[in-house]
MARBA-3410 file (N, C-alpha, C, O; in Angstrom, 1 decimal):
175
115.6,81.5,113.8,114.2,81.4,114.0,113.4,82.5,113.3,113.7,83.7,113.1 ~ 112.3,81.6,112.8,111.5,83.3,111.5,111.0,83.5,112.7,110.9,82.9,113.7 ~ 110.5,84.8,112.1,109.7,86.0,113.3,108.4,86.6,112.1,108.8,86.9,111.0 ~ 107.2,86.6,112.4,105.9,86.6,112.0,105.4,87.9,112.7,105.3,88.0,113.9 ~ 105.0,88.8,111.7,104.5,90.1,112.2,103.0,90.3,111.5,103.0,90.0,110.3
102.3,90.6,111.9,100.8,91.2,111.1,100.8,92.0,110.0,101.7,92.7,110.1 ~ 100.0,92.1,108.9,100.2,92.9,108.0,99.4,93.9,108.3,98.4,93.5,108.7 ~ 99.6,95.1,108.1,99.0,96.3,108.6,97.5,96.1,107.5,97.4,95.3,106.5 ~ 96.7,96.7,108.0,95.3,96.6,107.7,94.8,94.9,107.4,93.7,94.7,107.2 ~ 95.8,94.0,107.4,95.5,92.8,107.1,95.6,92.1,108.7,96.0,90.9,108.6
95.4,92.4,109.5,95.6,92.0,111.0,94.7,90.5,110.6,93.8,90.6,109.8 ~ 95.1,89.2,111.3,94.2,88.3,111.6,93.9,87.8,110.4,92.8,87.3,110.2 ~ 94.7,87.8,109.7,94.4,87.4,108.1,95.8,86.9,107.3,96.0,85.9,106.7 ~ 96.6,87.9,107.5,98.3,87.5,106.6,98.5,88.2,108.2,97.9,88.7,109.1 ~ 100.0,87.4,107.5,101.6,87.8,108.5,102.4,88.0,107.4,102.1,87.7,106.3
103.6,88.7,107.9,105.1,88.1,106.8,106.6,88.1,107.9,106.8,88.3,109.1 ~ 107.1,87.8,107.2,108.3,87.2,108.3,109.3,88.3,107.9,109.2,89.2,107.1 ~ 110.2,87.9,108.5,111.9,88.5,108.4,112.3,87.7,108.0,113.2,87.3,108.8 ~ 112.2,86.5,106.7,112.8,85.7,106.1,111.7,86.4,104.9,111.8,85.7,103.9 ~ 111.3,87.1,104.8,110.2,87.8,103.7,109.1,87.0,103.3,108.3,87.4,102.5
108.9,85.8,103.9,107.9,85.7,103.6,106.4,85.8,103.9,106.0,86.1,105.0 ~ 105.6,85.4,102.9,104.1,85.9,103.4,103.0,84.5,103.9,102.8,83.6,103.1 ~ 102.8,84.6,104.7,101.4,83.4,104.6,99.8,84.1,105.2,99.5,85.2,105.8 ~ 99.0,83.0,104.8,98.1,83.2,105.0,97.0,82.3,106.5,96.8,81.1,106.6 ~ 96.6,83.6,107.4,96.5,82.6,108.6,94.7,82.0,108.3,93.7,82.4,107.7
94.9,80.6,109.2,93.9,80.1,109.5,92.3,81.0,109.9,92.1,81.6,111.0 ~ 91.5,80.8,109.1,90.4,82.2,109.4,89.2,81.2,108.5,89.2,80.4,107.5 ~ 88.1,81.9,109.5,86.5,81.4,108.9,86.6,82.8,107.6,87.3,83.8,107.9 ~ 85.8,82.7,106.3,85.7,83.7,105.5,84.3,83.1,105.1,84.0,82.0,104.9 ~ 83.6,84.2,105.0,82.5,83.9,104.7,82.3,84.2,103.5,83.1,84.8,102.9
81.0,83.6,102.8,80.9,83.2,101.7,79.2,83.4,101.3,78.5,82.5,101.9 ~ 78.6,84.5,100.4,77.1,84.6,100.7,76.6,83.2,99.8,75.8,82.4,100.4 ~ 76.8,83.0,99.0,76.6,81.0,98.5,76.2,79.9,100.0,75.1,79.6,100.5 ~ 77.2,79.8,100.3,76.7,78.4,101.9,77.5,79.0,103.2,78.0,78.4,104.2 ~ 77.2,80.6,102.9,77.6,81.2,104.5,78.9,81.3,104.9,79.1,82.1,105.9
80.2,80.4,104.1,81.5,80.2,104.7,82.2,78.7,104.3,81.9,77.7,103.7 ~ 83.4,79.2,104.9,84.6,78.4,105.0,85.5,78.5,105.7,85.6,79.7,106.0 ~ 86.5,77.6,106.3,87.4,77.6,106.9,89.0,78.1,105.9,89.1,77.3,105.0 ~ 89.7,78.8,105.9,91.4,78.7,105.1,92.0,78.1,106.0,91.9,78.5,107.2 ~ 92.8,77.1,105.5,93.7,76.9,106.2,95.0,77.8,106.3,94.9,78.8,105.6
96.1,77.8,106.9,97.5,78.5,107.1,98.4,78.0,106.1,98.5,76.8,105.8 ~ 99.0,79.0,105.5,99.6,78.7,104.2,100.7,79.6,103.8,100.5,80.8,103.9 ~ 101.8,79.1,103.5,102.8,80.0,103.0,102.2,80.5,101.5,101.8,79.6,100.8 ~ 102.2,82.0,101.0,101.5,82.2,99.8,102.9,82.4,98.9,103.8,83.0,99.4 ~ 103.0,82.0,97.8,103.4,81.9,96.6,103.8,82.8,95.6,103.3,82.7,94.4
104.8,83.7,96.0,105.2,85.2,95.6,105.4,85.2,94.2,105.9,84.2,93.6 ~ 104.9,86.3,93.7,105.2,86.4,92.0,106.1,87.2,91.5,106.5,88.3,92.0 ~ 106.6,86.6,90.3,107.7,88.4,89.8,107.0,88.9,89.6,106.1,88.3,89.0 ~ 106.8,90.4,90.1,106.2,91.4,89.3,106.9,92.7,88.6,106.5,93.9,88.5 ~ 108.1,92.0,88.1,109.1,92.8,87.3,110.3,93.1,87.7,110.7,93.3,88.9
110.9,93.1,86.9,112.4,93.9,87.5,112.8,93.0,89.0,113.4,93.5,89.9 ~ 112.3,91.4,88.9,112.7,90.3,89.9,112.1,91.0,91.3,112.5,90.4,92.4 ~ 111.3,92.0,91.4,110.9,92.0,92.4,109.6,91.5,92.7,108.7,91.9,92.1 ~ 109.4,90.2,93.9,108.3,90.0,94.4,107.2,90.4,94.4,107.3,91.3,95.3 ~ 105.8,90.3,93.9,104.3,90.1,94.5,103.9,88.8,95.4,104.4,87.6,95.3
103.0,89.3,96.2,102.0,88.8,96.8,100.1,89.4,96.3,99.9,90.6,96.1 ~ 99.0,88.4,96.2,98.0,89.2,96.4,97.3,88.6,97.6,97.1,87.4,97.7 ~ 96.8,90.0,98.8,96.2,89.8,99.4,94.8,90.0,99.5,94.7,91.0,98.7 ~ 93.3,89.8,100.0,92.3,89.6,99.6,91.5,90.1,101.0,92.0,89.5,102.0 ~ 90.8,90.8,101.1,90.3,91.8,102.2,88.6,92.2,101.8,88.7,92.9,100.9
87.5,92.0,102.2,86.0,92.2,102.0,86.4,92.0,100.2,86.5,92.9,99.5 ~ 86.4,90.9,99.9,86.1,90.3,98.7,87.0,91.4,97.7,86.3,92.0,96.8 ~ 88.0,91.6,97.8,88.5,92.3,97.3,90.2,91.9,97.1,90.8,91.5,98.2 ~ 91.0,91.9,95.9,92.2,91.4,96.1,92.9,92.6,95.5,92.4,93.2,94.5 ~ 94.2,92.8,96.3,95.4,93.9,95.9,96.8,92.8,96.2,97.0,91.7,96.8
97.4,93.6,95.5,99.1,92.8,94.9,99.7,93.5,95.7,99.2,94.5,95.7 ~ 101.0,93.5,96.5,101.7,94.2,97.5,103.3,93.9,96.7,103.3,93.0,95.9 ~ 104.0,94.3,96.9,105.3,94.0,97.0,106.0,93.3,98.4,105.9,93.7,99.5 ~ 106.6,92.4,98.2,106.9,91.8,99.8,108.0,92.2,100.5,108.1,91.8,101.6 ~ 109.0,93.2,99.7,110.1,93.8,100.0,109.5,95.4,100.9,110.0,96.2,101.7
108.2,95.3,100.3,107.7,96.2,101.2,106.6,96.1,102.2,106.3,97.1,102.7 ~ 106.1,95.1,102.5,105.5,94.2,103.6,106.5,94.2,104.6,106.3,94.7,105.7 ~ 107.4,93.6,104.5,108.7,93.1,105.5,109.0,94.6,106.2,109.1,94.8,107.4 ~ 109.4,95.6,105.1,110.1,96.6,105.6,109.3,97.3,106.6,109.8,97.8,107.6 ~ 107.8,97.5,106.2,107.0,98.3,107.1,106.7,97.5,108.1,106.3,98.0,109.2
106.8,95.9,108.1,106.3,95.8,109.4,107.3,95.3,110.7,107.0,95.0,111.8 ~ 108.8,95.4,109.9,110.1,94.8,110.9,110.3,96.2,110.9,110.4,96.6,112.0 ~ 110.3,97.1,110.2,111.3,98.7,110.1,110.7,99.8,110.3,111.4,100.8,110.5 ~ 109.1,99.9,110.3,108.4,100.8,110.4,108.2,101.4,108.7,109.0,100.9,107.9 ~ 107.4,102.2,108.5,107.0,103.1,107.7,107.9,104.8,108.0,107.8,105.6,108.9
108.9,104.8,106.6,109.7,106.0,106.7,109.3,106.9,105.5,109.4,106.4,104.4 ~ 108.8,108.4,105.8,108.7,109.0,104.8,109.5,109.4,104.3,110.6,109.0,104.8 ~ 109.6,110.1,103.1,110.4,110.4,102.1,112.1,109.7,102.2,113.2,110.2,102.3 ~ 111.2,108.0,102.3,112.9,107.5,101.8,112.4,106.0,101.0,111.3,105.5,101.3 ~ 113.3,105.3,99.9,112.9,104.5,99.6,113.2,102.9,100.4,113.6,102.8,101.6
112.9,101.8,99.6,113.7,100.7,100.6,114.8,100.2,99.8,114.7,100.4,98.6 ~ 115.7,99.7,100.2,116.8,99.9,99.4,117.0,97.9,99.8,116.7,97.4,100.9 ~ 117.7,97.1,98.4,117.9,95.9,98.6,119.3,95.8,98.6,120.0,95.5,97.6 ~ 120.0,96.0,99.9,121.8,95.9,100.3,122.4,95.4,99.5,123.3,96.1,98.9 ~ 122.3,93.8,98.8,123.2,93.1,98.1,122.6,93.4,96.7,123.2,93.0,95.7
121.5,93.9,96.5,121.0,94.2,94.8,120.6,93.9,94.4,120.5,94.2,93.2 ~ 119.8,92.3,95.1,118.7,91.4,94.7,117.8,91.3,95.1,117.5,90.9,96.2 ~ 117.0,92.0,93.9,115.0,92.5,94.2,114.8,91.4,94.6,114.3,91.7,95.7 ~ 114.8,90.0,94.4,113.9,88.8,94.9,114.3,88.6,96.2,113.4,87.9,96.8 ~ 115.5,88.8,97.2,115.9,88.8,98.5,115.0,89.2,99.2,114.8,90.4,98.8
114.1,89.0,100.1,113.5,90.1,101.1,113.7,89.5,102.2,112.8,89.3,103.1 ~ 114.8,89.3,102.2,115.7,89.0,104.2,115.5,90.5,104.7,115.8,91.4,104.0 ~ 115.1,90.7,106.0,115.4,92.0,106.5,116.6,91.9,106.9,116.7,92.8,107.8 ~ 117.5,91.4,106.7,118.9,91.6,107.0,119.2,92.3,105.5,119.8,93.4,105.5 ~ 118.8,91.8,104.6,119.0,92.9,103.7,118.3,93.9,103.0,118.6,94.0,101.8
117.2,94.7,103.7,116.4,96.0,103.9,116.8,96.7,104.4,117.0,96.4,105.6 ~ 117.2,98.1,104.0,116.9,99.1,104.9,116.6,100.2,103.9,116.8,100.1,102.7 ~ 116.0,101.5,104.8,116.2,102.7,104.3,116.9,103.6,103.7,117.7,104.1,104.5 ~ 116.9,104.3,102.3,118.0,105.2,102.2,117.2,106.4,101.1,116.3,106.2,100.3 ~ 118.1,107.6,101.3,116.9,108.5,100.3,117.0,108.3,99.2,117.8,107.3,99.1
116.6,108.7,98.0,115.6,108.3,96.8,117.3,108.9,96.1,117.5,108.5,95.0 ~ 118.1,109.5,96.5,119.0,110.5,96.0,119.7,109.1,96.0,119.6,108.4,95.0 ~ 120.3,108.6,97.0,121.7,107.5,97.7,120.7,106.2,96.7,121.4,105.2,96.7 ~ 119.8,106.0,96.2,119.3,104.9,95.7,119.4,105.0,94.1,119.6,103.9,93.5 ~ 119.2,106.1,93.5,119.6,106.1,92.4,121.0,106.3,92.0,121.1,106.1,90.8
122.4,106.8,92.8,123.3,106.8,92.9,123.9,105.1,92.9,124.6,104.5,92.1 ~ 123.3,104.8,94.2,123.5,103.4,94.5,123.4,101.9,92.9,124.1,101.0,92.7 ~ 122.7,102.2,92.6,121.9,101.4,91.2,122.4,101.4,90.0,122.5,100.4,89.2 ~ 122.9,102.9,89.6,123.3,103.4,88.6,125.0,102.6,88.5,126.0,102.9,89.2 ~ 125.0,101.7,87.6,126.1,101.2,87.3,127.3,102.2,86.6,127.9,102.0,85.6
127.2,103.0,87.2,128.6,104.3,87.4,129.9,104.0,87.4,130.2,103.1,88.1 ~ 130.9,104.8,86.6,132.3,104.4,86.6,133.0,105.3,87.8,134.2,105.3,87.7 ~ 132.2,106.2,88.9,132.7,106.8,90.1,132.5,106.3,91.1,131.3,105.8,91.1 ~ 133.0,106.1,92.0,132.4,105.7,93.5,131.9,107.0,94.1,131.5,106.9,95.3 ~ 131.9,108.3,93.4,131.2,109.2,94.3,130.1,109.6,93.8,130.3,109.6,92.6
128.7,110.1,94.0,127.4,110.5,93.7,128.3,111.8,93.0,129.4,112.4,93.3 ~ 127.3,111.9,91.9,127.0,112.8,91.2,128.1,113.5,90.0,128.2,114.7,89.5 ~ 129.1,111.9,89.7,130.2,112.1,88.9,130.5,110.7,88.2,130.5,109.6,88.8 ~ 130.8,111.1,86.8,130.9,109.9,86.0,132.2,110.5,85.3,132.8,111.6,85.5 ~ 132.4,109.3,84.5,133.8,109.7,83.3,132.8,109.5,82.1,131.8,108.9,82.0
133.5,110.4,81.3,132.9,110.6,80.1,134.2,110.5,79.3,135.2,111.2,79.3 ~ 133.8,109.0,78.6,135.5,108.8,77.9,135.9,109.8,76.4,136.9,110.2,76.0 ~ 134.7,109.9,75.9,134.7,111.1,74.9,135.6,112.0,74.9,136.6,112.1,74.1 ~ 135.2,112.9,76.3,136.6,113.9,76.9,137.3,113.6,77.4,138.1,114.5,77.8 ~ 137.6,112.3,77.8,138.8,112.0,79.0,138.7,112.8,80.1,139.6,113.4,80.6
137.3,112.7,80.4,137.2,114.3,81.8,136.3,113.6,82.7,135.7,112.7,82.2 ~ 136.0,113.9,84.1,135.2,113.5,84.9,134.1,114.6,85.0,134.4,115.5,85.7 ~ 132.9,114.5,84.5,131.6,115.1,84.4,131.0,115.2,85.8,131.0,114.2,86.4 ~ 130.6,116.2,86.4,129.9,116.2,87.4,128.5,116.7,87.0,128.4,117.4,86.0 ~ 127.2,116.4,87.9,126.1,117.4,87.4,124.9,116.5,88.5,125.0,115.3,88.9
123.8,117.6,88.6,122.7,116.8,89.7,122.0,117.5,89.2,122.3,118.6,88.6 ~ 120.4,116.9,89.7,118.9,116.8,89.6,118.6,117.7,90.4,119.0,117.8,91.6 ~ 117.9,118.4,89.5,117.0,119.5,90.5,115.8,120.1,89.9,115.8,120.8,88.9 ~ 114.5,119.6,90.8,113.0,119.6,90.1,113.2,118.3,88.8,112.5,118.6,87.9 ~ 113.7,117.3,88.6,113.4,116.8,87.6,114.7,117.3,86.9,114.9,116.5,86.0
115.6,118.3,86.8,115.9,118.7,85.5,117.5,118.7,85.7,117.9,119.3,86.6 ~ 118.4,118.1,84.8,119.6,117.9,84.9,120.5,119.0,84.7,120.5,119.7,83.7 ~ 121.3,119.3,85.9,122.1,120.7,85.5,123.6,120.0,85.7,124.1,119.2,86.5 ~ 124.0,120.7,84.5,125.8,120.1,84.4,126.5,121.1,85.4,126.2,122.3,85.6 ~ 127.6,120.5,86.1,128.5,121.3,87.0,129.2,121.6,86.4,129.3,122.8,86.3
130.2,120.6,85.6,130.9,120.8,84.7,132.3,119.1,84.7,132.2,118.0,85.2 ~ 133.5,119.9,83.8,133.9,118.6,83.1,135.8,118.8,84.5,136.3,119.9,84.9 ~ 136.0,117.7,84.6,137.0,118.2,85.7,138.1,117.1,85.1,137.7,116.4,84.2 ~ 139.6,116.8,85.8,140.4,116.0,85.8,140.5,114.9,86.7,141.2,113.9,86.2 ~ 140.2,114.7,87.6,139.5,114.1,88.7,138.4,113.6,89.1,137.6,114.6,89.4
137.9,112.7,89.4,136.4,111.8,90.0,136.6,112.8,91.4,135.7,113.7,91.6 ~ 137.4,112.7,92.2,137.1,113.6,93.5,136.6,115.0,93.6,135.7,115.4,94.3 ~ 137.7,115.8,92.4,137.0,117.5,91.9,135.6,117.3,91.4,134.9,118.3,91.5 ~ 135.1,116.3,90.8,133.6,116.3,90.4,132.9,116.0,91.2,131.7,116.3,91.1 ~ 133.4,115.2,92.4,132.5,115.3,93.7,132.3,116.4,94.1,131.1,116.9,94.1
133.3,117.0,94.5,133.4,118.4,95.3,132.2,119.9,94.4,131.7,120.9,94.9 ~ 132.2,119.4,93.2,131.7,120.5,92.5,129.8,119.7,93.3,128.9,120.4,93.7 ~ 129.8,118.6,93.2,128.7,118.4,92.9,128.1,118.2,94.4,126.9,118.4,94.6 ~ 129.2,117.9,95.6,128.6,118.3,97.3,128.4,119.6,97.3,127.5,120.0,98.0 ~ 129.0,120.6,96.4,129.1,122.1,97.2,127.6,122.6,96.3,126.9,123.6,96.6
127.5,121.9,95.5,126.1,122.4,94.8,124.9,121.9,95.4,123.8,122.4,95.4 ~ 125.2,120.6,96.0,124.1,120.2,96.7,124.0,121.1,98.2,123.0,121.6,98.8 ~ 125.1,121.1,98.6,124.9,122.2,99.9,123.8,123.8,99.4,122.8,124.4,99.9 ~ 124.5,123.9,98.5,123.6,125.1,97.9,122.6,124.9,97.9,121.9,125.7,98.6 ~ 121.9,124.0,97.3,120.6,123.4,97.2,119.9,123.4,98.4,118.8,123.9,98.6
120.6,122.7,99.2,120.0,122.6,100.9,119.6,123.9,102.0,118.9,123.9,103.0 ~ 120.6,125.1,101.0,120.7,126.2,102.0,119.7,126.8,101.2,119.0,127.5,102.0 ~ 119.1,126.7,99.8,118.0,127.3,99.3,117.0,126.8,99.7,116.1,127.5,100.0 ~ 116.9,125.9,99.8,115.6,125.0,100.6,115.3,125.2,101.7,114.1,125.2,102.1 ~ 116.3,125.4,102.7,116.2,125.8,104.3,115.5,127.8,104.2,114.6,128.5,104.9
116.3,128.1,103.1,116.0,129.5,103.4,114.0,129.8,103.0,113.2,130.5,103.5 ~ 114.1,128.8,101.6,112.6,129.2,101.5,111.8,128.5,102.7,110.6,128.7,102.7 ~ 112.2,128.0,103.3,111.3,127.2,104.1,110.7,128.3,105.4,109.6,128.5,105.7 ~ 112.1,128.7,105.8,112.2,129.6,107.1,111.4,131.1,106.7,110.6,131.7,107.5 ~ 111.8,131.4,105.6,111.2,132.7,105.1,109.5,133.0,104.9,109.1,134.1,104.5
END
């Protein structure tokens, strides 16, 4: 059974489901020409808007904005999460089942995406050297850990640097 939630600031106007999609509810809209109209209820007609991910436009005091529907669904089945993105489980932008939405940070999503020859964040093979490359982002700016024999030692260089990271962050915080 779909399930129909309100769109935040769009109350009384759109819904979108846990099947992702969007419609448009039955509502008088007025019109300064002959005063008004009835809409009828309508499933609306999602667009690519790149990279296979879904638009919608919705239309509010004579006014129309484009939404993403993978992000309609998520805020209104999952809530609104700061500093994390929404992540598509099986890797298909045009999916927006909330069975496959959820949250994950911006770090675990570009790891996640990155068609990598490691299964661990923050380590690739570099066939050049025959060595496993470790290295992570910080401010924007790529710092090499270095080149190792192992995908797992390039983990390890690159958890223990991120711990570092975490304990510099905690310390300026607290200080």
């Amino acid at each position: 059974m779909e399930n129909w939630k309100d769109i935040k600031g769009y109350e009384g106007k759109y819904q979108v489901s846990d099947l992702g999609r969007v419609k448009s509810l039955k509502r008088w809209v007025y019109n300064k020409g002959n005063g008004g109209y009835f809409i009828k209820e309508k499933i609306l007609k999602a667009q690519n808007g790149g990279n296979n991910y879904l638009i919608v436009g919705l239309s509010k005091d004579m006014k129309s904005k484009s939404y993403a529907v993978h992000k309609l669904v998520a805020e209104a089945f999952l809530g609104k999460k700061e500093n994390a993105v929404i992540d598509h489980i099986n890797n298909i932008s045009s999916d927006n089942t909330l069975i496959n939405l959820q949250y994950i940070s911006q770090r675990e999503n570009v790891s996640k995406d990155k068609q990598g020859t490691s299964k661990y964040t923050g380590a690739y093979w570099k066939p050049q050297d025959k060595k496993w490359i470790s290295s992570i982002y910080l401010n924007g700016n790529k710092m090499h850990l270095g080149s190792f024999d192992t995908e797992e030692r390039a983990s390890i260089a690159y958890n223990l640097a991120l711990m570092q990271i975490d304990k510099l962050t905690e310390y300026s915080i607290t200080k």
